[in-house]
N, C-alpha and C positions, 0 to 999 in steps of 0.2 A: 425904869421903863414906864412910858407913858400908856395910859388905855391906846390910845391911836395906832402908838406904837404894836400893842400885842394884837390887835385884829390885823395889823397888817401881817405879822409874822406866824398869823395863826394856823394858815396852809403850809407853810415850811414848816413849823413845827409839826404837823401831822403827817407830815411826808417825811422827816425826818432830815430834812436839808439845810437845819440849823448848825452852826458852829457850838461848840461847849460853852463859849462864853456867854452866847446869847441865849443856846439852851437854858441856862442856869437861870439867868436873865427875865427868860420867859415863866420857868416855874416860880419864880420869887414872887414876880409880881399876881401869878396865878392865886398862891396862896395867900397875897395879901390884899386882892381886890375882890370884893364877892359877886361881882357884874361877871367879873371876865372871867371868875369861874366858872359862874353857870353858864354861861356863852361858848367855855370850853367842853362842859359836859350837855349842853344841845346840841353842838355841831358832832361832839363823836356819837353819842344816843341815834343820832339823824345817819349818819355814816352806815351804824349797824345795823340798823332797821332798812336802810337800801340794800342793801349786801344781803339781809336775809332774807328780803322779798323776792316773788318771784314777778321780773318783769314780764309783760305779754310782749312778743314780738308784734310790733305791725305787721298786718298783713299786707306790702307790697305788691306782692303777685295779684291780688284779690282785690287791688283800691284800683291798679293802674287796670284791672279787666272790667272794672264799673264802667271807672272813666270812659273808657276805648268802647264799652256799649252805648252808653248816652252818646257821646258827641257822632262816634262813626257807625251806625248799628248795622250799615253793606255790608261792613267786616266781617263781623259774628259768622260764626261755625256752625255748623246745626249738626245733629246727634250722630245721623246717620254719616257724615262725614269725618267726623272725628272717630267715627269705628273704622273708617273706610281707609284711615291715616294712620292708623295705631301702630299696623306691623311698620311703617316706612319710620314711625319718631323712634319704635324699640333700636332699629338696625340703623338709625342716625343718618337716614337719608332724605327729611325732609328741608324742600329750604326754608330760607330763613323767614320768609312770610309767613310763611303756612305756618313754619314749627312756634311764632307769639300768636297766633291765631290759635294756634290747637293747646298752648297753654293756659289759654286767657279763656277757654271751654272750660277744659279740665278745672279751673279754679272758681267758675261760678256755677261749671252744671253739677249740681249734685247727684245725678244722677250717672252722671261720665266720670266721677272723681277718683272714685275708686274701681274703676274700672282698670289702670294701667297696673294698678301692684295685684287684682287678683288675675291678671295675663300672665303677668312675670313670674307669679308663684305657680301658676301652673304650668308654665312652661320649664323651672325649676323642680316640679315634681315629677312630671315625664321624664327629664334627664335620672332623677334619681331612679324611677322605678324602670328603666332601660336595661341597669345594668345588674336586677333580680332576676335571675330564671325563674320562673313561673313551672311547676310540674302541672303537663295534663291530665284531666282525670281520665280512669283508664275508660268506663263508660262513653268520653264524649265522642268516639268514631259512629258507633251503634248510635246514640241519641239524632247526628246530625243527618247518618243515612236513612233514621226510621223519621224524622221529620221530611226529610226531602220525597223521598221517592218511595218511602212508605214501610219499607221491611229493612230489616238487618244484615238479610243476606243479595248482595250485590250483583251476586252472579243468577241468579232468579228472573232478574231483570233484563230482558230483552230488549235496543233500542227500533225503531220503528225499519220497516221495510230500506221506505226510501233513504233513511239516514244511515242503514247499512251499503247502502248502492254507493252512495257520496263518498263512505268511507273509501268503498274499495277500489272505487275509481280517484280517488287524494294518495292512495297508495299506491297507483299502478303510473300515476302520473308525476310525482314528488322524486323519482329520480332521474327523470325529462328537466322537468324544470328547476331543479338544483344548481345551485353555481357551479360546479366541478362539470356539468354535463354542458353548458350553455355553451361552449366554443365547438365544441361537437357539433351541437344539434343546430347552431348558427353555419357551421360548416356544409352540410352534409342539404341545409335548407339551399343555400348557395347553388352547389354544383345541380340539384334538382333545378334549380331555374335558370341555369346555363345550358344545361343538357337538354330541357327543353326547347328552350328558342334557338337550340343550333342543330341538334341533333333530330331532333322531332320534325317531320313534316306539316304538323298541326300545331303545333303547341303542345300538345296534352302529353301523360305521361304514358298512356300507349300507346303513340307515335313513337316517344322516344324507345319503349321495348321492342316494335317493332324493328325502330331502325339500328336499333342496338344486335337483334338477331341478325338481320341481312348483312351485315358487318362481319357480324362472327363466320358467318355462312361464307362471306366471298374470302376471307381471310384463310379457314380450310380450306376452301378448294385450290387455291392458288399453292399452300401448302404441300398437298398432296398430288399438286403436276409433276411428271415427270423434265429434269433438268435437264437442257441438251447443249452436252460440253464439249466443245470444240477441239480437235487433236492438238494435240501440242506438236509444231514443227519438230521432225527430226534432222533435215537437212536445209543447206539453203539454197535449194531449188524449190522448198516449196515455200519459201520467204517472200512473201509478193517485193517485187521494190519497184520504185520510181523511178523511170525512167527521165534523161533531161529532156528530149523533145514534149513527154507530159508536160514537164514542169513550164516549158517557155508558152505551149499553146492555155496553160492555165494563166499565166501571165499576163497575153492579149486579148483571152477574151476579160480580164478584169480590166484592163485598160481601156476596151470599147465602151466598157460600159459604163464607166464613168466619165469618158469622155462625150457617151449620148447626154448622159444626165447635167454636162454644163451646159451643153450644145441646148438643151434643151431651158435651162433654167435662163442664160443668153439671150434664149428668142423670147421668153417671157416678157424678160425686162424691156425688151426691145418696144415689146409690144403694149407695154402699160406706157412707155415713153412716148411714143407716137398719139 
């Protein structure tokens, strides 16, 4: 094997994608040229020394937010707006303008950077401390009523005159205006407004008592007339009946009389005619 030859086959050999005949091939001539040894032991020294460095990632996010400030700077987010966007990027509901706008913050503002992982961790720590019971101390009833209102004993304390009056008046009116009573009291408003403008000579609701007595009033007395019941026929002779010469003279006089009323209606036309 020629040198040309072993730098060519110097990356298969280290990738292990040599055949055994050229494998062989390739060590012979390793050990018996001293270029291509050391060439052999540069490139893996170099191999090892990559592998156990540690490379810096670029920073991408951070090169393409310069850029995007120099050339476009309208774009740029300002502090206050990027707090104002926070909750919408956690719940993933900014679009997509907004959401490279509020990254390209977050990765130059130092003062916004860490702002979104100490949100997330304390919103991660409420969840945890949710679901601690907490014991009260037994003090803290007494603490917060001698800070409020001054003394520990509750009942000591008297509310004001007029705040008594409000009360007793929210009491005496809260089962008026409850749902359960509202068709009632919607009811009962109605027939008040009918009964006045029908029943009432005035309108008002003492016309309508008025005219509500004189009602009751004529209503008894007619009540309490004596009824005047007519005998019942025992025979029939006392059965009125009709005679036919009635019936014929009831007859002509309906006949006359409609015979005036063409006679007349006749001369009418007669007379718009002329």
């Amino acid at each position: 094997m020629f040198c040309s030859e072993f730098e060519d086959c110097l990356t298969d050999y280290l990738d292990g994608a040599l055949s055994t005949e050229a494998n062989r091939d390739f060590a012979a001539h390793a050990l018996r040229c001293p270029v291509c040894h050391d060439l052999l032991n540069e490139v893996k020294n170099t191999l090892q020394s990559c592998a156990a460095a540690d490379i810096p990632v670029p920073p991408i996010a951070e090169l393409e937010a310069r850029i995007m400030r120099s050339t476009v700077p309208q774009f740029e987010m300002t502090c206050e707006d990027f707090e104002n966007y926070l909750t919408d990027y956690l719940d993933g509901f900014l679009p997509a303008p907004l959401f490279h706008r509020w990254e390209r913050h977050a990765a130059l503002c130092q003062h916004c950077t860490d702002l979104p992982g100490q949100v997330v961790r304390s919103i991660g720590a409420c969840y945890t401390y949710i679901n601690i019971e907490q014991s009260v101390p037994e003090t803290l009833h007494d603490r917060i009523l001698q800070a409020t209102i001054g003394t520990t004993h509750a009942k000591e304390i008297k509310a004001p005159l007029n705040a008594r009056i409000a009360e007793w008046l929210r009491g005496l009116l809260d089962p008026i205006v409850s749902p359960q009573f509202a068709t009632v009291a919607s009811m009962l408003l109605l027939a008040v407004l009918v009964l006045t403008n029908t029943v009432s000579a005035d309108g008002s609701i003492s016309g309508m008592y008025r005219s509500t007595v004189r009602l009751a009033e004529q209503t008894y007395e007619q009540n309490i007339k004596p009824r005047v019941v007519s005998p019942m026929p025992t025979t029939l002779d006392d059965v009125p009946i009709r005679t036919i010469v009635e019936d014929e003279k009831l007859s002509e006089e309906l006949k006359k009389s409609e015979k005036e009323k063409q006679d007349k209606k006749e001369q009418k036309q007669d007379e718009q005619k002329k």
